[in-house]
C-alpha positions as CSV (number, residue, x, y, z in Angstrom):
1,X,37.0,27.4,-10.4
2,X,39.3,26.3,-13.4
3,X,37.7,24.1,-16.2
4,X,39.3,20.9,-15.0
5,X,38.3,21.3,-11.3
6,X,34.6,21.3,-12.9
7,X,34.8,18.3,-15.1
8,X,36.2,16.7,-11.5
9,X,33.4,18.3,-9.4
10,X,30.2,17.8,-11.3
11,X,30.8,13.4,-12.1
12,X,31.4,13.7,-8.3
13,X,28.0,16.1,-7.3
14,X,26.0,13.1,-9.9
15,X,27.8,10.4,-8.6
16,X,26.7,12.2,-4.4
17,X,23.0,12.9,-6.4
18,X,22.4,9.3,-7.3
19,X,23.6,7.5,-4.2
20,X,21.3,9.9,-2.4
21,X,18.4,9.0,-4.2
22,X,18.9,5.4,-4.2
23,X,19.4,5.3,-0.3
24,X,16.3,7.3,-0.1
25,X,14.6,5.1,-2.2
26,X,15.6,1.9,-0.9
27,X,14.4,3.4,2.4
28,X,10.7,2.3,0.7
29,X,9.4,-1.2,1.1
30,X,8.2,-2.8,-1.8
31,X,7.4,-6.1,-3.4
32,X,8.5,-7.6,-6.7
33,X,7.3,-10.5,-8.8
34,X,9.2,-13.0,-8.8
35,X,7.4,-15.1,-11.0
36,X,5.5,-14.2,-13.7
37,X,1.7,-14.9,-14.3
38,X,1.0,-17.9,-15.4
39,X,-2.8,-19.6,-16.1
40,X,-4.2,-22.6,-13.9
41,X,-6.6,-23.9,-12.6
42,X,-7.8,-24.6,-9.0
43,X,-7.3,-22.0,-6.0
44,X,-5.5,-23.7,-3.3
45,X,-7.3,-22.4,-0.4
46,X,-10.7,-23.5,-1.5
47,X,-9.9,-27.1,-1.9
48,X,-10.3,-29.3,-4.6
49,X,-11.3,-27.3,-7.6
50,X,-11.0,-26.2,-11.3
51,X,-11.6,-22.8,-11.3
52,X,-9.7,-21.0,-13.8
53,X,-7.4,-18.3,-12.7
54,X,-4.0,-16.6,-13.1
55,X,-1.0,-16.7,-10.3
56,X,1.6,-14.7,-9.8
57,X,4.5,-15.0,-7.2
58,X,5.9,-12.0,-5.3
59,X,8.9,-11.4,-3.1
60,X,9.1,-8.9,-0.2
61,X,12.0,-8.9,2.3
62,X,12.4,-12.4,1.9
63,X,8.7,-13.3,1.6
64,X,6.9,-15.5,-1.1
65,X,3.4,-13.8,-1.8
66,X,1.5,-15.7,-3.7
67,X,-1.3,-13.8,-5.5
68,X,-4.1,-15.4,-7.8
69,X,-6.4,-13.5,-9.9
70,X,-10.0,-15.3,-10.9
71,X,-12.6,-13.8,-13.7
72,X,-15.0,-16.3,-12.3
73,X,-17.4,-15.7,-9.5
74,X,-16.2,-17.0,-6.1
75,X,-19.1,-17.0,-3.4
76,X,-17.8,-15.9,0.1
77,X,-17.6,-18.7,3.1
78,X,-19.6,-17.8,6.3
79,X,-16.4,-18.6,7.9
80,X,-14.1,-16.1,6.1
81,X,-14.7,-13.1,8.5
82,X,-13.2,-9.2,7.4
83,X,-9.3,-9.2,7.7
84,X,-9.9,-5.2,9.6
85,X,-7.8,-3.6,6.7
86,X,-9.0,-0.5,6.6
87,X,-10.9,1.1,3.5
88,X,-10.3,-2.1,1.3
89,X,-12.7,-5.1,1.7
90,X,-10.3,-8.0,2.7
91,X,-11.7,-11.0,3.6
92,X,-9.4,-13.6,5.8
93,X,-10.0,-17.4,4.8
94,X,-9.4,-20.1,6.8
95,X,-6.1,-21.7,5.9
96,X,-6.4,-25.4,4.9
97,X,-3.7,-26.7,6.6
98,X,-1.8,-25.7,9.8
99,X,1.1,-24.9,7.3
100,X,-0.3,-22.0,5.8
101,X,0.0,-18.6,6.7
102,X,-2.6,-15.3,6.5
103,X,-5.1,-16.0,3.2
104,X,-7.0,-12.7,2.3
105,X,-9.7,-12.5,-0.5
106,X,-11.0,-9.6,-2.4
107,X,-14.1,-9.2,-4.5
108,X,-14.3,-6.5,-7.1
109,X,-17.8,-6.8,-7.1
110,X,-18.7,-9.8,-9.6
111,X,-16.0,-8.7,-12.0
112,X,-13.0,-10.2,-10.5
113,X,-11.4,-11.8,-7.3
114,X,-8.3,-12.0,-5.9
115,X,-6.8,-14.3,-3.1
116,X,-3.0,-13.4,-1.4
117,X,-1.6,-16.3,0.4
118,X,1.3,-15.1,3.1
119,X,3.8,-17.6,4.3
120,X,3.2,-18.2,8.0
121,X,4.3,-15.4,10.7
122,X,3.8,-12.5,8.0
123,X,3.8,-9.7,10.1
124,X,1.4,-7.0,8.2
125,X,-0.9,-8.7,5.5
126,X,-3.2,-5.9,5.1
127,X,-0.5,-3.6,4.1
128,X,0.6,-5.4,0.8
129,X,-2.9,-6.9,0.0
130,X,-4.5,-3.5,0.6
131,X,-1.7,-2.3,-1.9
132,X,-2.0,-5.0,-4.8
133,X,-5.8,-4.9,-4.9
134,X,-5.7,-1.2,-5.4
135,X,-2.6,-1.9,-8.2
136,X,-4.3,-4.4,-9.8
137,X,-7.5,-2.7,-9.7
138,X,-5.4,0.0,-11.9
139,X,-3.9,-2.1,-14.0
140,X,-6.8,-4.4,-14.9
141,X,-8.3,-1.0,-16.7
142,X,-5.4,0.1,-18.0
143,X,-4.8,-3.1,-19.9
144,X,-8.3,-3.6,-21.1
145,X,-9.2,-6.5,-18.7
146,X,-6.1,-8.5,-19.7
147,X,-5.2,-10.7,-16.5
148,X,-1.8,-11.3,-17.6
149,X,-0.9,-7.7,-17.8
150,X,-2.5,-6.6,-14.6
151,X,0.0,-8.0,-12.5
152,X,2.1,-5.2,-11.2
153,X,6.2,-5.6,-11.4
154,X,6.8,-3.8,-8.4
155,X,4.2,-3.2,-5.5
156,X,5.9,-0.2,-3.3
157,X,4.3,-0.2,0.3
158,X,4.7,4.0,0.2
């Protein structure tokens, strides 16, 4: 093969590489934030309150996922009954208006709490709650306990 056939082929054989890998990975679902966290306080789903906590705002196929972080202890509901998510501990909370879609809570013991709020018809919340606690979870130690950096950018569903 002559020199210039090579400087044609190989820009070609990267240009084949990279559009292999990107369909490959766009194959894999995951969630971005949208929004980044921000500090509040009050959690939505548990009426009126001022509980201090952090939200952040994902997108997934066209989905808002709201997800809000709390350092302060949140005392479970007899009427929030395990969300059947496998190996994590998800709660589901009743929604608190016909409006809302799947709620699911998760207690890191007394440490932290989360809550992910689905919009209505979301068809698997496990998958990505299951997925963000464990993130999160990884994150939260990695940054020293800083909420604001425990958000993760991208949550892949893999």
């Amino acid at each position: 093969m002559s020199r210039s056939n090579r400087a044609r082929v190989w820009p070609c054989a990267g240009a084949l590489l990279l559009l292999v890998s990107s369909v490959a990975f766009a194959q894999a679902p995951a969630a971005f934030l949208l929004e980044s966290p921000r500090s509040g306080r009050g959690i939505d789903c548990l009426g009126p309150n001022a509980i201090p906590c952090y939200r952040g705002v994902y997108t997934l196929g066209g989905a808002r996922i709201d997800v809000v972080f709390t350092l302060s202890p949140i005392a479970e509901a007899s009427t929030w009954k395990p969300a059947g998510c496998g190996e994590t501990r998800l709660l589901a909370v009743p929604a608190i208006d016909s409006a809302s879609g799947p709620i699911l809570f998760y207690a890191h013991g007394e440490d932290w709490s989360l809550f992910v709020a689905f919009p209505p018809g979301y068809p698997d919340a496990c998958a990505f709650a299951s997925r963000i606690v464990e993130r999160f979870d990884y994150f939260f130690g990695l940054t020293g306990g800083n909420p604001l950096y425990s958000f993760p950018g991208v949550v892949d569903l893999d």
